[in-house]
C-alpha positions in Angstrom: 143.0 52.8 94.6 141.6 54.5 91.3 139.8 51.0 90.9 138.2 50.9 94.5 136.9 54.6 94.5 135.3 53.6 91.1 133.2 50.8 92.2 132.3 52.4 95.2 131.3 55.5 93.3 129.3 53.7 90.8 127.5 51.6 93.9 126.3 55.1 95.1 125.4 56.1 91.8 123.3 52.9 91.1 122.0 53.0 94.6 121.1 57.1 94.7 119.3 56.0 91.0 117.3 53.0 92.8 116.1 55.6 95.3 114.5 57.9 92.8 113.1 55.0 90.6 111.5 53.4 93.9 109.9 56.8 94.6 109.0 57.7 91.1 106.8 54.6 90.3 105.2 55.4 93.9 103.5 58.5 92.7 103.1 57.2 89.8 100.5 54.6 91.1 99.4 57.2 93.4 98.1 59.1 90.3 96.8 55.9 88.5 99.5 56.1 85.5 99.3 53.2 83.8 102.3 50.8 83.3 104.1 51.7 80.2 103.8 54.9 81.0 105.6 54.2 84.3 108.2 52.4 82.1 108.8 54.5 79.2 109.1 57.6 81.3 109.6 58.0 85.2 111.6 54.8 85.3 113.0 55.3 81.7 114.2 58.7 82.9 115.1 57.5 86.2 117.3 54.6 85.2 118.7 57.0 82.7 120.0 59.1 85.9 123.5 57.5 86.1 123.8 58.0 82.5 123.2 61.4 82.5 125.2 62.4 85.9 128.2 60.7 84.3 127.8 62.4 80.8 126.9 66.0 82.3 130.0 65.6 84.9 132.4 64.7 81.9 131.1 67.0 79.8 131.6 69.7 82.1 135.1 68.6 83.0 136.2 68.6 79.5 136.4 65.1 78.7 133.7 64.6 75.6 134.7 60.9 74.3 133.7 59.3 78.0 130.4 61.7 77.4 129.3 60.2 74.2 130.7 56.5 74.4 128.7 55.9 77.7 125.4 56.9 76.0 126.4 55.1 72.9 127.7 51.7 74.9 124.4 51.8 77.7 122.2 52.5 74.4 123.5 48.8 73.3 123.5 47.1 76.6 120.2 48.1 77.1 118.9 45.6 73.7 121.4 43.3 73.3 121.6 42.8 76.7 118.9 44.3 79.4 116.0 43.3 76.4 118.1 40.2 75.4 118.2 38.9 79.3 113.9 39.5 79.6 113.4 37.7 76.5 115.2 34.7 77.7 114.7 34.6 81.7 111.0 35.2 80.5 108.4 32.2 80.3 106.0 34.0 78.3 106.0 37.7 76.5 102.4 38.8 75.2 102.4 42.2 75.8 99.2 43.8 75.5 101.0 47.4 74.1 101.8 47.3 70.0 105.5 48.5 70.5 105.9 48.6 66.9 102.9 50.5 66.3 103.6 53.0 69.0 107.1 53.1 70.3 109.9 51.4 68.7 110.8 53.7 66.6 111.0 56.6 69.1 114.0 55.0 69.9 115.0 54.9 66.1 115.0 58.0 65.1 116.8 60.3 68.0 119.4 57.6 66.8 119.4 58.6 63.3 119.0 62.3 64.3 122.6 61.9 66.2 124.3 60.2 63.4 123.4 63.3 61.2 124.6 65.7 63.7 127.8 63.8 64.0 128.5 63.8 60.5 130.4 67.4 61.0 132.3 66.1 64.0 130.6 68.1 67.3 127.2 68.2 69.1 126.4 71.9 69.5 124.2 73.3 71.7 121.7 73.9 68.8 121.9 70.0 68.6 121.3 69.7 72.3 118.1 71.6 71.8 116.7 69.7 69.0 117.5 66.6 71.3 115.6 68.0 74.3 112.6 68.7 72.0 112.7 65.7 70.6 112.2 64.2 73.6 109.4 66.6 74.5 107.5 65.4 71.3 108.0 61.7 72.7 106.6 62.9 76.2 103.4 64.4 74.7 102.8 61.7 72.3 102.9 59.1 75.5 100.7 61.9 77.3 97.9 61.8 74.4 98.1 58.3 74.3 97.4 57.5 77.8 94.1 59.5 77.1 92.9 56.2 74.9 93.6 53.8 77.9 90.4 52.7 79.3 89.1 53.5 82.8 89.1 49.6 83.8 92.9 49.0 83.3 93.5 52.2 85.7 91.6 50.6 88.2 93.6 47.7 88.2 96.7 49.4 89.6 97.7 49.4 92.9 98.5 51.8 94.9 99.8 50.7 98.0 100.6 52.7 101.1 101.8 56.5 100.0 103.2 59.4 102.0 104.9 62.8 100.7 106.6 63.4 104.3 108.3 59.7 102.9 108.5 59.6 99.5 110.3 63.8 99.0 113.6 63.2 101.6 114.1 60.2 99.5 113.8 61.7 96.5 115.9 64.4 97.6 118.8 61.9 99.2 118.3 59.6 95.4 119.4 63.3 93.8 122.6 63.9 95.9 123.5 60.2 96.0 123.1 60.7 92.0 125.4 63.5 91.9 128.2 62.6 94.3 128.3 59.1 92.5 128.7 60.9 89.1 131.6 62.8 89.6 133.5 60.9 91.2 133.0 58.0 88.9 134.2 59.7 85.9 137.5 61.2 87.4 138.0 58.0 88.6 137.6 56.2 85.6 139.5 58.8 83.9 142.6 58.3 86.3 142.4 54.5 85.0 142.1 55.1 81.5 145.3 57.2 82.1 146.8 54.7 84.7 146.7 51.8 81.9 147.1 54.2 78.8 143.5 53.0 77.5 142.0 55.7 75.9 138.8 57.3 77.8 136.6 56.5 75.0 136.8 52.9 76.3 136.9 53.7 79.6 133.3 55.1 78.6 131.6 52.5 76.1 132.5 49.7 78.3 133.5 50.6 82.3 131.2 53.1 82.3 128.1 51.9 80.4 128.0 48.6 81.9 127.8 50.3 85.3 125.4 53.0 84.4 123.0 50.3 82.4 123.1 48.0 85.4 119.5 50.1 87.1 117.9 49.3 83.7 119.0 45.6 84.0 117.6 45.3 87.8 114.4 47.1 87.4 113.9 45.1 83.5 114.5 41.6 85.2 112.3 42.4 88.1 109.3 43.8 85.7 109.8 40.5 83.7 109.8 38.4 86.9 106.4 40.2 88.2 105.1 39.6 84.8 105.0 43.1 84.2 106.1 42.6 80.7 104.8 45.9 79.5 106.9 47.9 81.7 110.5 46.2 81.3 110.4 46.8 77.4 108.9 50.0 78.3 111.8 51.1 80.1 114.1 50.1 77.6 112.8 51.8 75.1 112.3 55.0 77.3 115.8 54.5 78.8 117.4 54.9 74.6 115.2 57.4 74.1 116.2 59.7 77.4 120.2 58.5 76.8 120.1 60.1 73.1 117.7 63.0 73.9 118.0 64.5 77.5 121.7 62.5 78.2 123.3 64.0 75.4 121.5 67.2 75.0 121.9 68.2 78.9 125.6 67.3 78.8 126.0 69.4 75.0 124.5 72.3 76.7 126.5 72.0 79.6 129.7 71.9 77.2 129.9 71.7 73.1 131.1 68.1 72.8 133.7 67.4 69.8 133.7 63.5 68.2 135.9 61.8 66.1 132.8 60.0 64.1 135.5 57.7 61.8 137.3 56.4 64.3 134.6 55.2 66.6 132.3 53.8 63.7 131.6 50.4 64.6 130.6 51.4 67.7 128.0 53.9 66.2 127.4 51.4 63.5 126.4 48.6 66.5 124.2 51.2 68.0 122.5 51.7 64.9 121.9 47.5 64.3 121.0 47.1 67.6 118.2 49.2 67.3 117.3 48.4 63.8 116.9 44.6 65.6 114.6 46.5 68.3 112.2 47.8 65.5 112.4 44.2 63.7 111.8 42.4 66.4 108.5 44.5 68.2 107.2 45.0 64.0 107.2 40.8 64.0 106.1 40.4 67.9 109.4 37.9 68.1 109.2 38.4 72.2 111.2 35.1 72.6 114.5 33.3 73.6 115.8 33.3 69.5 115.5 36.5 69.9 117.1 37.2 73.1 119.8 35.0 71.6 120.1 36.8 68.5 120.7 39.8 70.6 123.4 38.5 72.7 125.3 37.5 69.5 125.2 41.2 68.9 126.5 41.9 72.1 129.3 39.5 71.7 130.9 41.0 68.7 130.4 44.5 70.0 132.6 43.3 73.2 134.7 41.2 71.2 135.9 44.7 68.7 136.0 47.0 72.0 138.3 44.4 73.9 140.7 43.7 70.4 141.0 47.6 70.7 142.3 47.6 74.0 
């Protein structure tokens, strides 16, 4: 029964999610922001949503390890799976943005910044707020840049049909969806970790994080389909920038979190090479299927430890 009301609680957490990601992109377009932008922040954040519902509500119920491990595990699902499944369903990647240049390592170094703050074994609130403000400093910097994009390539995005009376009780049903979904997702998952004596750490890094990374997957694949290249990586990016920053600083303001950094280091470790790939891959433009492939390989011997510690 645990089992059912999980799916069914991560369904309306993905759906709630979709709801608010629809909306956001809508006024978006309505004020002329440009693609990455759309990306690497409204979606980014948006997609982010289950992540941080599920952290916040097991943070505030006391259960830390599901917390962390789901931004850690959606973190690497997001590039060695999400960015691993565009480069390879996708005929051709030139993207006209310099993600080395600009972006990759925004997701870098929020990464690096948790691995110090691990190092003493909790994420305080002082740690939250250097999180949140780190995230504020990636905001601006995409606010500044979006002043150097030329009037032409604003132009060029469509608008479509727009209405506030439509687009606000959506947002507003996305939110509770998002909500309701959360919580009961992580007290059902943690009534299965206990059912089947798996620690909740797992229950986290892989039940959770697949579920939770499964917006950034849909809206990444449909991006890559449309051609819109620019906005799937964007959103990747974005999304492991908002998961490290606002996930786990909302849910270590919500509630100190303690970790057990030695015993969960490959995991850490994984998250760290994945996104060392990231940077390697945008600094050498290798938008291709070796790369996707290279990816996956990562993603199999991530799986491969988690399921050996079962």
């Amino acid at each position: 029964m645990n089992f059912v009301i999980f799916v069914i609680a991560m369904g309306v957490l993905i759906w709630g999610a979709e709801m608010l990601i629809s909306q956001s992109e809508r006024i978006a377009l309505k004020f002329k922001i440009p693609e990455f932008i759309i990306g690497a922040t409204l979606i980014a954040l948006g997609t982010s949503l289950p992540e941080m519902a599920a952290s916040i509500a097991a943070s505030y119920n006391d259960k830390p390890d599901i917390a962390i491990a789901n931004v850690i595990g959606s973190n690497i699902l997001n590039i060695t799976l999400v960015l691993a499944t565009v480069f390879i369903i996708s005929k051709k990647i030139n993207p006209s943005r310099d993600f080395f240049a600009k972006d990759s390592t925004w997701a870098l170094v929020p990464v690096l910044v948790f691995v110090l703050m691990i190092i003493d074994g909790m994420i305080s609130r002082f740690d939250a707020a250097l999180l949140l403000l780190l995230m504020g400093a990636y905001l601006l910097f995409l606010l500044q840049d979006a002043k150097n994009i030329p009037e032409e390539d604003l132009e060029d995005l469509e608008e479509g049909t727009f209405t506030w009376s439509k687009v606000i009780p959506i947002l507003f049903a996305g939110i509770i969806l998002v909500i309701v979904g959360a919580h009961f997702t992580v007290e059902s998952a943690s009534e299965i970790a206990r059912d089947f004596g798996i620690s909740e750490w797992i229950i986290g890094i892989i039940m959770i994080s697949i579920g939770t990374s499964l917006p950034e997957l849909v809206v990444s694949i449909s991006a890559a389909m449309r051609g819109k290249v620019d906005m799937a990586i964007g959103n990747i990016i974005g999304s492991n920038m908002a998961n490290t920053t606002v996930v786990l600083g909302a849910a270590a303001l919500i509630n100190p979190m303690a970790i057990n950094a030695p015993a969960y280091l490959f995991d850490i470790a994984t998250m760290v090479v994945a996104t060392l790939l990231l940077v390697f891959i945008t600094a050498n433009k290798l938008y291709n299927k070796s790369a996707g492939i290279s990816l996956i390989i990562v993603l199999g011997l991530f799986l491969n430890n988690t399921l050996q510690s079962i």
